[in-house]
C-alpha positions as CSV (number, residue, x, y, z in Angstrom):
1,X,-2.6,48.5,-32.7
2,X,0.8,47.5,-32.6
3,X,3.1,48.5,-29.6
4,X,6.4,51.1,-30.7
5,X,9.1,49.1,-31.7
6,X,12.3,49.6,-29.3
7,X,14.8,49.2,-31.4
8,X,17.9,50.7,-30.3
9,X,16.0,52.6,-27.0
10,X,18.6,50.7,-25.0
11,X,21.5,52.2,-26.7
12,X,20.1,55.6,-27.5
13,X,19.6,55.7,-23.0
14,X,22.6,54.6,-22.3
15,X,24.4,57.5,-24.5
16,X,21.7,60.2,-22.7
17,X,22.7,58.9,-19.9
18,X,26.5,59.3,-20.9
19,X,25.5,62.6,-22.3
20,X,23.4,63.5,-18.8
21,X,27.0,62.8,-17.1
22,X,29.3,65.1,-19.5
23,X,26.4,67.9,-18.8
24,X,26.4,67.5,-15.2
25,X,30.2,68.3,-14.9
26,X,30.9,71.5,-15.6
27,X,27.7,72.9,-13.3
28,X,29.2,70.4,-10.3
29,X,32.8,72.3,-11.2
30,X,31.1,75.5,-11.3
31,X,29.4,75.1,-7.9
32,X,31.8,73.9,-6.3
33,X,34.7,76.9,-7.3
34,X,31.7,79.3,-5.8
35,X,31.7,77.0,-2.3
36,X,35.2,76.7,-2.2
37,X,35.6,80.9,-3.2
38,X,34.2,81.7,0.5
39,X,37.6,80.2,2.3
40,X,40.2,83.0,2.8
41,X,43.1,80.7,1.5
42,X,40.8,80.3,-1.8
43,X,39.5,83.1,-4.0
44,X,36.7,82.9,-6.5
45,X,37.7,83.4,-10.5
46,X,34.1,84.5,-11.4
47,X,35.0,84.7,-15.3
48,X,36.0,80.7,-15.1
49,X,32.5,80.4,-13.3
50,X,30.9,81.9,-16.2
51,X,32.7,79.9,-18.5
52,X,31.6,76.4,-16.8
53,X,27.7,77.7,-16.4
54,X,28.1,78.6,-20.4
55,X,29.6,75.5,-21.3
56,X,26.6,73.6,-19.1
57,X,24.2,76.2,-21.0
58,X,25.2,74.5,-24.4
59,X,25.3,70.9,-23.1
60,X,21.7,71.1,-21.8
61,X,20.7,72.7,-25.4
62,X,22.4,69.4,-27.1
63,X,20.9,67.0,-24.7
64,X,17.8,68.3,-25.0
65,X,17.6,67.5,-28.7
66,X,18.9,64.3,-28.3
67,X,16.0,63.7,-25.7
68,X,13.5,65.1,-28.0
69,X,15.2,62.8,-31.2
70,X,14.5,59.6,-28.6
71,X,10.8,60.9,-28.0
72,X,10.6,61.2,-32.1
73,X,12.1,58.2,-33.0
74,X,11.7,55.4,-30.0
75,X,8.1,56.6,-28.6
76,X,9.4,55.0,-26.0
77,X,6.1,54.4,-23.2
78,X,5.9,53.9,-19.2
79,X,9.1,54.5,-17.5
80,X,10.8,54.9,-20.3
81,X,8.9,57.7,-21.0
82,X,8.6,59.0,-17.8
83,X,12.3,59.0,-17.1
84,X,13.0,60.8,-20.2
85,X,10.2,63.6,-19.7
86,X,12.3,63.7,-16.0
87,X,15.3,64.2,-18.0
88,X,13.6,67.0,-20.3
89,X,12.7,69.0,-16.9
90,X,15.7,67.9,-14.6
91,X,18.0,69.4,-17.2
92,X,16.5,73.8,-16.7
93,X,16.8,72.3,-12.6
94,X,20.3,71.5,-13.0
95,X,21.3,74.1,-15.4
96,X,20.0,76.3,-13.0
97,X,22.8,75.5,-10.5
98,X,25.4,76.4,-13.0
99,X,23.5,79.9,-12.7
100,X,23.2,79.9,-8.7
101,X,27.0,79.3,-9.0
102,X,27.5,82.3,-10.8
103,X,25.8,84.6,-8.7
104,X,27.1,83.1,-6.0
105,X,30.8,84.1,-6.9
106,X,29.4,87.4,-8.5
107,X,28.4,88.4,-5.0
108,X,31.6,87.5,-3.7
109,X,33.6,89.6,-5.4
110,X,30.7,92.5,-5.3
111,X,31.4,91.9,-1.4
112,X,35.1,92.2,-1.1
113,X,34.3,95.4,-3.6
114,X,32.8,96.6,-0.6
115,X,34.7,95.8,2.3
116,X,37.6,97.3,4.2
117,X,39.0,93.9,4.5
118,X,38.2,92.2,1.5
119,X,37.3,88.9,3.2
120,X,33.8,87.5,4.4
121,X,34.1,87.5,8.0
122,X,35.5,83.8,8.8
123,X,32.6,82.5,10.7
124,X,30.5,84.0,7.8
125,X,32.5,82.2,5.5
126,X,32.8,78.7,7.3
127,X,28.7,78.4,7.6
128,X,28.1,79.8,4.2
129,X,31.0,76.8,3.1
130,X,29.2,74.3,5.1
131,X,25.6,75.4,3.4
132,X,26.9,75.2,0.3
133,X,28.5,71.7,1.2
134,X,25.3,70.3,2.1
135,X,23.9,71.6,-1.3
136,X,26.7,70.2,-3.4
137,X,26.6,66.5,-1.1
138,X,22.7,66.4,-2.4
139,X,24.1,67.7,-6.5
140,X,26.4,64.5,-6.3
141,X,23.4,62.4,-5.1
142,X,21.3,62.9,-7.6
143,X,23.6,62.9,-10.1
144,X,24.4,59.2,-9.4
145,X,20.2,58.5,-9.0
146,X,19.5,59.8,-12.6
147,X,22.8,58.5,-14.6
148,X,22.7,54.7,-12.6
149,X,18.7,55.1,-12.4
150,X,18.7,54.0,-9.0
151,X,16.6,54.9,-6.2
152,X,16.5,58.5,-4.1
153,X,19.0,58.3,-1.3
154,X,16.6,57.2,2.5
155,X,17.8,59.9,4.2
156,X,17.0,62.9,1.2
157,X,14.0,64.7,3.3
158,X,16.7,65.0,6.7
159,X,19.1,66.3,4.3
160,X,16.9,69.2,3.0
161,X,15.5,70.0,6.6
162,X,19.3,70.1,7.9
163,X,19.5,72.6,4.5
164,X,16.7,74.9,5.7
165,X,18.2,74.9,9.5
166,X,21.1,76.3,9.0
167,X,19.7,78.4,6.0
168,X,18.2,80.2,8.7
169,X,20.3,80.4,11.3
170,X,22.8,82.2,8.8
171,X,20.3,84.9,7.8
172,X,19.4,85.4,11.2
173,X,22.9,85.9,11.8
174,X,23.6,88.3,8.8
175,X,20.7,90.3,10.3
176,X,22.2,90.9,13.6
177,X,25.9,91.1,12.7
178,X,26.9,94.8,13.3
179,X,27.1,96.9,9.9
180,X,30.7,97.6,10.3
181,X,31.7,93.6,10.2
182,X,29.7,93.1,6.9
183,X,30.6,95.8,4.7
184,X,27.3,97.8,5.2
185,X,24.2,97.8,3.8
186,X,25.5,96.3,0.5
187,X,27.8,93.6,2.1
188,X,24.7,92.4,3.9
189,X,22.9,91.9,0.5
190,X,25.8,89.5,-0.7
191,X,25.7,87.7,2.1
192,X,21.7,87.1,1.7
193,X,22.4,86.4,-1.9
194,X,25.0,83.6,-1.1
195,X,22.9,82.1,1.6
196,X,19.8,82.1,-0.3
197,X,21.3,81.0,-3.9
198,X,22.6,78.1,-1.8
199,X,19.3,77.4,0.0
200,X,17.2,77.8,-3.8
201,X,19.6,75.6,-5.1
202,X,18.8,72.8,-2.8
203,X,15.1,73.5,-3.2
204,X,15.7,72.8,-6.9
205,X,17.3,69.4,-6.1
206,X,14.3,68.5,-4.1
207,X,11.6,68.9,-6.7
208,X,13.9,67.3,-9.1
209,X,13.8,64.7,-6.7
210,X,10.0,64.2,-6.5
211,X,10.2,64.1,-10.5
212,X,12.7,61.3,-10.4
213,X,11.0,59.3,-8.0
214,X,7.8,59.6,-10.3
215,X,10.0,58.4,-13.0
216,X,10.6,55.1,-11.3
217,X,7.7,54.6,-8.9
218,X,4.8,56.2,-11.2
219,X,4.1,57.7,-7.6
220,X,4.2,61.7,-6.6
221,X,6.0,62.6,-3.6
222,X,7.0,66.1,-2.3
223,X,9.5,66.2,-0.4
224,X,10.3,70.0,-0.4
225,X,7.0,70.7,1.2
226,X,6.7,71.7,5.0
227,X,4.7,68.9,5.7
């Protein structure tokens, strides 16, 4: 039997890749108006958040097409397929920060709703920053594995543990903070919310990461696992 022809595989992957790019953007803009929402000189515009994570929702809709059109017309076989079946998957992970985003500045504004002083407590809102930081730093890395198809970044795994460290050491922290300082019962919630959209968010990147490193090695790894 004779092997799929590639014509044009080459030139359809480098315009997914293009297309990968253009869909990544507005979900790194969204996440990063939600991180920089929790500094006092900044506040959150959680209609424009929507906006971006709508505008990522339609981009991963096109791009998934043009995946599937590649799969139809290139039956492209080894990596090739296994990047783009990363691609397929990687797309609901990354669109799903676009949604973390969202939440993340919903529960914002639902905190300063609740709060005698409209502001997240500073040393609240200087950890939470730094969480989401971290979370964003890993966004940005994978971004640049899966558009330049090069190889995860050595130090991924640390990354991830350094995520989960101070993921709970701010929850610990919400827990024992007085109800007065975080707006109550319901001020706590938002706080939870933020920390754990962040820490989901990063557990996303890391089984997106396993899939990409599949995609190029032909080798599982998991390096969201405890072990």
């Amino acid at each position: 039997m004779a092997p799929p022809i590639r014509t044009n595989l080459d030139a359809r992957m480098g315009f997914i890749r293009d297309a990968l790019e253009e869909f990544i953007r507005p979900v790194k803009q969204a996440y990063m108006m939600a991180v920089d929402g929790l500094s006092i000189e900044t506040e959150v515009d959680s209609k424009d958040v929507q906006k971006k994570r709508m505008k990522a929702q339609q981009r991963a809709e096109d791009l998934s097409q043009e995946l599937l059109l590649v799969l139809t017309l290139n039956q492209p076989l080894l990596q090739d397929l296994r990047i783009i079946a990363c691609y397929l998957r990687g797309i609901d992970v990354i669109e799903r920060l676009a949604r973390h985003a969202r939440d993340i500045a919903n529960a914002q504004d639902s905190f300063k709703a609740f709060s005698k002083d409209s502001e997240i407590p500073g040393h609240f809102a200087e950890s939470l920053t730094e969480l989401g930081q971290k979370v964003f730093a890993i966004l940005n890395q994978m971004e640049v594995c899966l558009v330049q198809q090069t190889e995860l970044p050595s130090d991924l795994r640390n990354q991830w543990l350094s995520i989960q460290s101070l993921f709970e050491e701010i929850s610990l922290s919400i827990l024992e903070e007085q109800k007065s300082n975080v707006a109550g019962r319901e001020g706590r919630l938002n706080l939870n919310l933020i920390a754990r959209r962040f820490e989901r968010s990063a557990y996303n990147l890391m089984r997106l990461a396993d899939l990409w490193h599949h995609a190029l090695e032909n080798e599982w790894i998991h390096l969201e696992s405890a072990e």
